[in-house]
C-alpha positions as CSV (number, residue, x, y, z in Angstrom):
1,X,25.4,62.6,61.4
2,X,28.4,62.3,63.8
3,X,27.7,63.5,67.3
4,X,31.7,63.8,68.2
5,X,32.7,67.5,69.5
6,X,35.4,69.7,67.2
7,X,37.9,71.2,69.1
8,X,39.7,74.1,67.5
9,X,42.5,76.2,68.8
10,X,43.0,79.7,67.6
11,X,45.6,82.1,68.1
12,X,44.1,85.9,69.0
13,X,46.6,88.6,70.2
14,X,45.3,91.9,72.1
15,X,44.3,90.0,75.0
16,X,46.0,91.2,78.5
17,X,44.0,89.9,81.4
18,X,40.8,88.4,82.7
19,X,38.3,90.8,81.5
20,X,39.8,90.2,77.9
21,X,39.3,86.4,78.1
22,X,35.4,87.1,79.0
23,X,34.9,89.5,76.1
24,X,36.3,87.4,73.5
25,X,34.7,84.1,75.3
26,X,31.5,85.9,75.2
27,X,31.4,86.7,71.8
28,X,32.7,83.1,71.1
29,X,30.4,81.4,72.9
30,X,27.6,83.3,71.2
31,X,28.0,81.6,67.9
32,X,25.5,79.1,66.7
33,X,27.1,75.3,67.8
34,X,30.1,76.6,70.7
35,X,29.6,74.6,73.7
36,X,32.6,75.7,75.7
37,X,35.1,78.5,75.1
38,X,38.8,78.5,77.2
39,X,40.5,81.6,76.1
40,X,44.0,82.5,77.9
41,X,45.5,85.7,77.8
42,X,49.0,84.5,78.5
43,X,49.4,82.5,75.3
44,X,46.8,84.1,73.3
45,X,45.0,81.0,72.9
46,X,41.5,80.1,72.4
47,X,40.1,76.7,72.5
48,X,36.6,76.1,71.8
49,X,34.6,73.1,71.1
50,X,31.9,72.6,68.8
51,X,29.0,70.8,67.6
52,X,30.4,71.1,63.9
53,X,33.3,72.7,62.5
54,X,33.0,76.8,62.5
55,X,33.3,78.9,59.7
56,X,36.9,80.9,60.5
57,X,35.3,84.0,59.2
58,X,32.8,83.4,61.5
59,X,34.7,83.5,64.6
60,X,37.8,86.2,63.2
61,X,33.8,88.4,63.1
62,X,33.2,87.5,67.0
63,X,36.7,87.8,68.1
64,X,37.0,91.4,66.1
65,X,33.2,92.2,67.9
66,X,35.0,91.9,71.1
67,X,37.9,94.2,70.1
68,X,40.6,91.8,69.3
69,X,42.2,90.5,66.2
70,X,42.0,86.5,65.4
71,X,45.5,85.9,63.9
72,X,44.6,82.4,63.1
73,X,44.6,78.7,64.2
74,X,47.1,77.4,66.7
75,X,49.4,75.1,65.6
């Protein structure tokens, strides 16, 4: 089993300012295997790192939990 981290960037509009960031970081970070979460409103991008690759169903589920619409991954 490979121990190296996946790094995924998605793209999640609806975010505006701090407060935004921590909701959908939060909700993110709560999934089984995040270890870090970097969300910026400004570009809409989220970048989290994982212990495996996530499920993007998984995550659209968190980010809509937090009120905000996954749109995809960033390219």
């Amino acid at each position: 089993m490979s121990s190296e981290a996946v790094t995924t960037v998605y793209q999640v509009t609806g975010m505006t300012c701090g407060h935004c960031e921590g909701a959908v970081s939060e909700e993110i970070g709560a999934l089984d295997g995040v270890t870090s979460v970097k969300a910026v409103a400004s570009t809409g991008q989220v970048t989290v790192i994982s212990a495996a690759p996530l499920d993007d169903e998984t995550v659209r589920a968190a980010v809509d939990e937090a009120g905000y619409e996954l749109t995809g991954r960033a390219a």
